[in-house]
Every structure is written in structure tokens, then in C-alpha cells.
C-alpha positions as MATLAB code, in Angstrom:
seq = 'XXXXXXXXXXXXXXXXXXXXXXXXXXXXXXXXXXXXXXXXXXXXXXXXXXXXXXXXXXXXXXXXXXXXXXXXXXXXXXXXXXXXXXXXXXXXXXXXXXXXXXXXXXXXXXXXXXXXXXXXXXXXXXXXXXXXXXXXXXXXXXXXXXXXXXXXXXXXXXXXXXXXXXXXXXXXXXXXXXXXXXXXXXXXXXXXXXXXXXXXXXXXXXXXXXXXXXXXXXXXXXXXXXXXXXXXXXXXXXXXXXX';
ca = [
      45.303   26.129   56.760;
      42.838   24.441   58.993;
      43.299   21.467   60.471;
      40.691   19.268   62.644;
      42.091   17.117   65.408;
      39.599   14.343   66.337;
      40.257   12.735   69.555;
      38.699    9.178   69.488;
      41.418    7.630   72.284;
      38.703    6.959   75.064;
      37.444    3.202   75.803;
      33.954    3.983   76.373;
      33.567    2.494   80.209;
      30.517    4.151   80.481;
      28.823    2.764   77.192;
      29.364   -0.433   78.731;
      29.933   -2.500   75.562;
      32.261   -5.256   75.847;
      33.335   -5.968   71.752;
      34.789   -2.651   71.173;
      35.216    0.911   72.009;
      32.455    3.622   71.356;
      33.719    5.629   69.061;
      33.902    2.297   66.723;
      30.437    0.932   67.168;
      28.501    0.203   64.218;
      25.157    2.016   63.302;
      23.653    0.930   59.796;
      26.952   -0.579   59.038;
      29.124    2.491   59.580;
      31.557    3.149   63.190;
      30.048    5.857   64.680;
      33.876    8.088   64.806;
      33.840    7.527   60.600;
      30.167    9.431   60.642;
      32.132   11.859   62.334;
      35.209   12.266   60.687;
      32.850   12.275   57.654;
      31.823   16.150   58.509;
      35.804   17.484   58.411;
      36.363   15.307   55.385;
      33.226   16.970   53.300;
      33.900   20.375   54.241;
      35.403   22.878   51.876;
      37.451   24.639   54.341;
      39.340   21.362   56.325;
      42.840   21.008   54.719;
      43.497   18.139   56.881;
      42.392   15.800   59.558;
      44.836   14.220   62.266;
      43.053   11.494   64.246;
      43.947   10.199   67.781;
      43.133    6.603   68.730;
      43.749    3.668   70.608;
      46.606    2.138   69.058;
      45.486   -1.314   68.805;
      42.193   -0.222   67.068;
      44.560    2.074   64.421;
      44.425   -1.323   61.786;
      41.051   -1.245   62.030;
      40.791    2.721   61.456;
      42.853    2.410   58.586;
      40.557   -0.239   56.881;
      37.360    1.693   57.724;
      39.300    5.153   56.491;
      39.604    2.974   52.908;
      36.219    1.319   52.779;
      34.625    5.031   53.580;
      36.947    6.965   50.818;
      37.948    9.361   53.996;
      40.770   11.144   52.018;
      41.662   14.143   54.246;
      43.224   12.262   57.530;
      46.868   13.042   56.937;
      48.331   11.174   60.330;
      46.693    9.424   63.249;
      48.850    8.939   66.201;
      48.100    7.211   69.722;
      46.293    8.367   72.351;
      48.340    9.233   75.832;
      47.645    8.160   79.364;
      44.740   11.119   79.854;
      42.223   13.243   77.317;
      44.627   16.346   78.360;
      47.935   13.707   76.914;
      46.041   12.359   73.982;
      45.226   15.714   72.652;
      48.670   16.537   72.930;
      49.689   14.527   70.549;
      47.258   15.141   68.369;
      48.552   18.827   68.437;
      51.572   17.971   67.703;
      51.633   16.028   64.474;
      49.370   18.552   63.429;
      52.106   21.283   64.585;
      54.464   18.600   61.756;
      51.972   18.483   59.121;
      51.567   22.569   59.766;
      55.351   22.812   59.230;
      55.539   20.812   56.104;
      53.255   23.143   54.424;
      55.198   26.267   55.730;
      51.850   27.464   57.365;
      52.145   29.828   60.780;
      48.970   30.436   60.921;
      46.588   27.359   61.385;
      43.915   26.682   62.997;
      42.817   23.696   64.494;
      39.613   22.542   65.344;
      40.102   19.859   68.218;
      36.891   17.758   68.163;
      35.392   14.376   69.729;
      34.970   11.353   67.510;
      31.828   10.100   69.027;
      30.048   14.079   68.502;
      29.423   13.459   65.036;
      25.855   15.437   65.099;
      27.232   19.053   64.235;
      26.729   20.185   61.141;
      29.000   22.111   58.281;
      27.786   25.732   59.587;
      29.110   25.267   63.177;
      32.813   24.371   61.646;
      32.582   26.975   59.043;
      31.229   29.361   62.369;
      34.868   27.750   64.299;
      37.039   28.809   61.750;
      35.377   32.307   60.864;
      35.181   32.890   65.022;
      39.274   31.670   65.184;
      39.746   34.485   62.710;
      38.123   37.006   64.223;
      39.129   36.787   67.910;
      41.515   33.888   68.218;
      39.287   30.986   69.520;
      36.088   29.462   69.861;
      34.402   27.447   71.870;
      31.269   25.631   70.698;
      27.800   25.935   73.367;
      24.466   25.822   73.658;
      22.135   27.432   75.409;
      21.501   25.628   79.271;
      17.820   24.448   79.448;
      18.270   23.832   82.865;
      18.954   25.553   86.241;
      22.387   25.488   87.285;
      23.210   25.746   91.172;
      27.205   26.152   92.194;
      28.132   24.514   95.521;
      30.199   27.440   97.241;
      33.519   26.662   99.357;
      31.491   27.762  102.345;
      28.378   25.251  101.865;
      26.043   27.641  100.459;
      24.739   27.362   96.731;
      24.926   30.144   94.126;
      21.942   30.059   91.317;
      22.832   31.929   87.949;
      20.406   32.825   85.524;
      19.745   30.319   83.457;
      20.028   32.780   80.326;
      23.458   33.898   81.359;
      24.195   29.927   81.176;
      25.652   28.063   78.359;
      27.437   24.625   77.968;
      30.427   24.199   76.373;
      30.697   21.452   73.774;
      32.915   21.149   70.566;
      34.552   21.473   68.253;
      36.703   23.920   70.495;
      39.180   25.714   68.141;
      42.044   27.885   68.252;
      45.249   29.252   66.640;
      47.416   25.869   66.561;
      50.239   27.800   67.945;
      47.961   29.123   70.561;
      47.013   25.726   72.098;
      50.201   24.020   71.587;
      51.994   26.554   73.900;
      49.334   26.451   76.285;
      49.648   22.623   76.619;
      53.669   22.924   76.188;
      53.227   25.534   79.909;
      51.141   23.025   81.321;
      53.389   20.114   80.834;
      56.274   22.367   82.608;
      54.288   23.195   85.043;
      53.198   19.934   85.962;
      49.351   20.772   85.263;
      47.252   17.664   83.737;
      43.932   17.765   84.907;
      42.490   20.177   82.718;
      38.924   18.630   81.728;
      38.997   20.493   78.140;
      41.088   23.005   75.816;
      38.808   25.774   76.718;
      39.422   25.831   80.077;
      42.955   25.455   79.417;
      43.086   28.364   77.670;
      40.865   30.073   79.802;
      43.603   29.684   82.769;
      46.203   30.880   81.016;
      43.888   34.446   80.189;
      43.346   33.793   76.806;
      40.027   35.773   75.320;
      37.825   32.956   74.086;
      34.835   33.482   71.386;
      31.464   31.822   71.372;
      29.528   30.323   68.912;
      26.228   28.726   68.944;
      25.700   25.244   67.482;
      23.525   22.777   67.191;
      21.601   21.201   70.687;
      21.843   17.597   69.261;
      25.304   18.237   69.638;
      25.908   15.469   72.008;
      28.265   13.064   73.035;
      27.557    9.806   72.769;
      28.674    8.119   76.231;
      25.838    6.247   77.245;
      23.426    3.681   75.760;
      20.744    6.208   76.014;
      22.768    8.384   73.716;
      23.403    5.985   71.637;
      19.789    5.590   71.078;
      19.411    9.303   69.982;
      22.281    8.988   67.672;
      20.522    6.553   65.811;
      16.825    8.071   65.762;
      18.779   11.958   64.455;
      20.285    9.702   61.390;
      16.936    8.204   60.324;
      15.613   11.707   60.573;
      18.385   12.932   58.430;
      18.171   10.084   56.177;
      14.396   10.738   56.082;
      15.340   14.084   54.897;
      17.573   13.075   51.944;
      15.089   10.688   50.338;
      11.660   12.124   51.296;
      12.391   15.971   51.554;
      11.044   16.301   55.107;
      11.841   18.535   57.052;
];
């Protein structure tokens, strides 16, 4: 079974909008997080779709999940009081729905609700990576120079080709991740910025695969922007064959 866990909890400070969160602005009449949860819903190989929000936009998820004929989102829970808490509970209801269907073996694609640029190769790449190694963690290649700060003041450069950036969907063996976040919580660890490096700490091997670069998050207006000239362009695509 594979299930994707879509984390669309955050309030957007950055975006700066002042009506409503994000992940639930409109663009051509649609929230941005139902574009995304649009991907996992079409896909062949997504059994089922937990969602984490903000629990007093959950109403309003629930009427957009019925005016968009979303039919694969099995629970949505609330978010907690950090990314690192919110995806926690995400895990877990998936961990219920997982037991329900007397499946051991998921995997779960943990994904953010305002990336909704990937396409249906990169989750098909997740699942067939999960299978092969145990995990995988989405990148693309850096197009930039990277320079560490060292303890000591000084500044290591890599190569930029030995440089990726890690994006999402990051996915795993559900029973992987949960017991990695279960070790955290007794160990009093909650500052971990993403699932990869979460498992990363606790030594487990993690698979790469490349996906798309408009991959993006959208966090700023500027992004938002972007997000709305790649739809036109895919829209373009669908009624004009251009490509």
C-alpha cells in the first residue's frame, strides 16, 4: 500500500496574505493545496491520502475535497505545534489506516501541500526508489555555488556538481519513519527541519531521485507568481499541444 501524507498545517507568514493561509489561496478558482493533492489522487499507485491542516480551515477542506471530486483522502487530522509535530500526526493516522488494511509494508510519501508542481513520474520514481533501498528523497541538481561557514570561521566550497537540494515528496517505509519520529519524541529531539534529515541522524541509507526543477515551494509572492505562469503553460499544453 502507498500512502501520501500531505502536510498543509503552515500559516504562510512569509506569503504575507492576510484572508487566508497559502496552501488555500485561489489560482483560476482552485486552492493551490487541492492542485496538489490533485497529483496523489490521479495516480494509479496512491491507495490513500491523509492530509494535515489547520484545524479551523478543515470545514473548508472538506467542501473544496467535494467540489474537486478528491476521492482518495481517507483522514485529515490537525497540524501540531511544529512541521516536525504536524507530520507526526500525519504518520500516525496513516500508521491506523495502514492497520485497518492489515498492510506491514507501506510506504508513505510525506509531501508539502503548497509543492504541487511535481509530476506523476517523480511519485511513481518515490515509490519504485522506497522499494529498492528503503527511502527516497526528492532533489535537484544545485545551480548555484554553495559555501559552508566552518565552526572555526573559515568557509568550505563544494563542487557544485557534487551538490543537490533536497525537496519532496521525501518517502519511506511507514514503519521506518514512524519509529524514527517515535526515538525522537523520547529523546526529546524536535528541531529536525525535514524527514530526511531525520532519518539521516538516526543512520538510515537514504536513495535519491531526480525530479522536476519547478519543483518549488510556494512561500513567497514571487513564487506565487511562477506557480501561476507553469499552469498556463501546462494548460497551454492541454488545449494547443505545445510543448
Amino acid at each position: 500500500m502507498n500512502i501520501a501524507v500531505i502536510f498543509a498545517g503552515g500559516s504562510g507568514t512569509r506569503m504575507n496574505t492576510k484572508s487566508r493561509p497559502k496552501q488555500f489561496l485561489d489560482l483560476n478558482g482552485k486552492p493551490i493545496i487541492i492542485y496538489t493533492i490533485e497529483l496523489f489522487d490521479n495516480h494509479p499507485e496512491i491507495d490513500g491520502i491523509v492530509v494535515v491542516c489547520l484545524e479551523e480551515w478543515i470545514p473548508y477542506l472538506i467542501k473544496m475535497l467535494k467540489k474537486f471530486e478528491i476521492n482518495k483522502v481517507v483522514r485529515i487530522v490537525s497540524g501540531g505545534d511544529s512541521g516536525q509535530q504536524s507530520i507526526f500526526n500525519g504518520l500516525c493516522v496513516a500508521e491506523d489506516y495502514a492497520s485497518e488494511k492489515c498492510d506491514k509494508d507501506t510506504i508513505v510519501l510525506i509531501h508539502d501541500g503548497v509543492r504541487p508542481l511535481i509530476t506523476e513520474t517523480t511519485i511513481t520514481d518515490n515509490i519504485r526508489k522506497v522499494e529498492e533501498c528503503g527511502s527516497c528523497i526528492t532533489v535537484v541538481p544545485a545551480t548555484e555555488t554553495f559555501v559552508v561557514k566552518q565552526a572555526d570561521g573559515n568557509f568550505e566550497i563544494p563542487r557544485r556538481s557534487d551538490c543537490v537540494l533536497a525537496r519532496a515528496p521525501q518517502s519511506f517505509y511507514l514503519k521506518d519513519i514512524i519509529e524514527a519520529h517515535r526515538r525522537c519524541q523520547k529523546e526529546g529531539l524536535s528541531d529536525f527541519i525535514d524527514s530526511c534529515s531525520m532519518m539521516s541522524y538516526y543512520g538510515y541509507r537514504l536513495g535519491i531521485v531526480e525530479g522536476p526543477m519547478e519543483n518549488i515551494k510556494i512561500t513567497t509572492p514571487t513564487d506565487y507568481f511562477v506557480l501561476r505562469a507553469m499552469v498556463e503553460v501546462h494548460e497551454n499544453q492541454q488545449i494547443f499541444g505545445i510543448y
